[in-house]
C-alpha positions as YAML, in Angstrom:
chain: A
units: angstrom
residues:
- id: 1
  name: UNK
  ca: [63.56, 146.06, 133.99]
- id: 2
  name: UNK
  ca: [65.12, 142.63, 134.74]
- id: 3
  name: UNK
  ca: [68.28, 142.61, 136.95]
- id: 4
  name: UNK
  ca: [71.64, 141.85, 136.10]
- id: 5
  name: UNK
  ca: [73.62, 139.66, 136.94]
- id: 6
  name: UNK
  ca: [76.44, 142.42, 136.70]
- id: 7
  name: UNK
  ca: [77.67, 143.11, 140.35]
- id: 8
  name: UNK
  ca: [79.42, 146.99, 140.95]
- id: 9
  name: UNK
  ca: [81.15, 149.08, 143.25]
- id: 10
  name: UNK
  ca: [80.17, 152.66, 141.80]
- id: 11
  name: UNK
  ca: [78.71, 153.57, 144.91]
- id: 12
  name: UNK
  ca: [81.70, 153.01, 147.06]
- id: 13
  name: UNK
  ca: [83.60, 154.86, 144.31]
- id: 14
  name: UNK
  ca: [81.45, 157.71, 143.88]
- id: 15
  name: UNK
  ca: [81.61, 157.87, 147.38]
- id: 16
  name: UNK
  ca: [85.36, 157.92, 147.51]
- id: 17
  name: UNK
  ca: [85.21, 160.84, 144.77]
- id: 18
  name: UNK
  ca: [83.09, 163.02, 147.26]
- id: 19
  name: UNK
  ca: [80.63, 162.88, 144.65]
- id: 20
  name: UNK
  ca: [76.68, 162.45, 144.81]
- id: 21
  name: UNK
  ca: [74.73, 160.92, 142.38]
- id: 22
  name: UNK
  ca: [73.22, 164.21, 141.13]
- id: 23
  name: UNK
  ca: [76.95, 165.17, 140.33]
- id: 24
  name: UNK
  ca: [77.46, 162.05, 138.72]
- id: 25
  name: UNK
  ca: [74.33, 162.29, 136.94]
- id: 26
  name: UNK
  ca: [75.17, 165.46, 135.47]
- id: 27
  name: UNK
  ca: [78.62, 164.21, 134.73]
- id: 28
  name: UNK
  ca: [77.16, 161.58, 132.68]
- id: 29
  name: UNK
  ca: [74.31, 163.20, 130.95]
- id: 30
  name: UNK
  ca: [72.00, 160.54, 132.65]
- id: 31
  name: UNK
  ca: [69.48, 161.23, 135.08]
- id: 32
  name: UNK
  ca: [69.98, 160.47, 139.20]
- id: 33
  name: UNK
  ca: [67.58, 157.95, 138.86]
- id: 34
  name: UNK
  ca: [69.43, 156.02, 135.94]
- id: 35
  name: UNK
  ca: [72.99, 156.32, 138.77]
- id: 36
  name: UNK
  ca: [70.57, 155.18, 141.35]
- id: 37
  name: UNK
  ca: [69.28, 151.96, 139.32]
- id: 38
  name: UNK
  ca: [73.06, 151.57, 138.32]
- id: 39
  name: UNK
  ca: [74.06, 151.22, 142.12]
- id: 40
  name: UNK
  ca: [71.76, 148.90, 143.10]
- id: 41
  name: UNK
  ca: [72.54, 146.49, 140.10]
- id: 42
  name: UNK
  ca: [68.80, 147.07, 138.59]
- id: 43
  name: UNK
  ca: [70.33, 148.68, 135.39]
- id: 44
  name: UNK
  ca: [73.70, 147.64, 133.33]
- id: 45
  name: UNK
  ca: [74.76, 151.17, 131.76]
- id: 46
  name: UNK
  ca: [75.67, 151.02, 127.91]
- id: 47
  name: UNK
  ca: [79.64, 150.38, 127.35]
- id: 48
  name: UNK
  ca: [79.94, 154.08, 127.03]
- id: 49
  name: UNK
  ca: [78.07, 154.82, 129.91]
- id: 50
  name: UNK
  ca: [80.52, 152.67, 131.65]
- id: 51
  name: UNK
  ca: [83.65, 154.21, 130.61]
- id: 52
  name: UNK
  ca: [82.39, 157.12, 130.92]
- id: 53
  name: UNK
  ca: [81.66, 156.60, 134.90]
- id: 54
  name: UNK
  ca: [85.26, 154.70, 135.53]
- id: 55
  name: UNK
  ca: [86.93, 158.26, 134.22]
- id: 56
  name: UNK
  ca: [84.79, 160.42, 135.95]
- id: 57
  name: UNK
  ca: [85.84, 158.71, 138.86]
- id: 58
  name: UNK
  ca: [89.43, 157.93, 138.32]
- id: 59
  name: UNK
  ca: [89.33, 153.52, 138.03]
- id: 60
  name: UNK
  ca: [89.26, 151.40, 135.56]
- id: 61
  name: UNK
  ca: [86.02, 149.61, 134.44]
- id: 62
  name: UNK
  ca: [86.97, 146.21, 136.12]
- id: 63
  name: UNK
  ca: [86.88, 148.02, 138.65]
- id: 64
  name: UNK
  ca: [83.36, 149.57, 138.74]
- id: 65
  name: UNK
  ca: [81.91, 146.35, 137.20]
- id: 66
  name: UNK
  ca: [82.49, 142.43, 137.82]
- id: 67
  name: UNK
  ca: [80.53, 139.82, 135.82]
- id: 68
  name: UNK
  ca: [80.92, 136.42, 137.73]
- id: 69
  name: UNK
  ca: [82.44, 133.48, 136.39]
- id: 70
  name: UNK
  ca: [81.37, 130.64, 134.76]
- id: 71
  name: UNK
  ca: [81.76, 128.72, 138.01]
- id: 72
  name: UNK
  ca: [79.74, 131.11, 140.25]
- id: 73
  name: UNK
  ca: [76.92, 131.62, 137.25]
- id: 74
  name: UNK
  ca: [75.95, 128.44, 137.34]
- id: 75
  name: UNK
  ca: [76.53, 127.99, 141.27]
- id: 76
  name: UNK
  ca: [73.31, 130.55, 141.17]
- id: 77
  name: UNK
  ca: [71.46, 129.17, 138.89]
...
């Protein structure tokens, strides 16, 4: 699994939602390993996935996910 360059905050959020990843897991239909991969940017959910997560926990997608821009992808590259 190759890492993304898509940076999150679903931790802090989930967090903020006094939720753990098993109950976000089970929210999503996904398991606690796929919310775990999620949080530490190893795994980009589906555009679903992603909605589904920003209602669950009350925010909007831009803010659960941030793809740099232009400037800062190829300041890393």
């Amino acid at each position: 699994m190759k890492p993304t360059r898509i940076t999150n905050e679903v931790k802090m959020h989930r967090q903020l939602a006094s939720m753990t990843q098993e109950d976000l897991a089970q929210r999503l239909g996904v398991t606690r390993q796929t919310v775990i991969a999620i949080e530490n940017g190893k795994y980009s959910p589906t555009l679903e996935t992603a909605f589904m997560m920003a209602s669950i926990l009350g925010v909007g997608v831009e803010d659960l996910f941030q793809y740099p821009s232009e400037e800062e992808v190829g300041k890393n590259d």
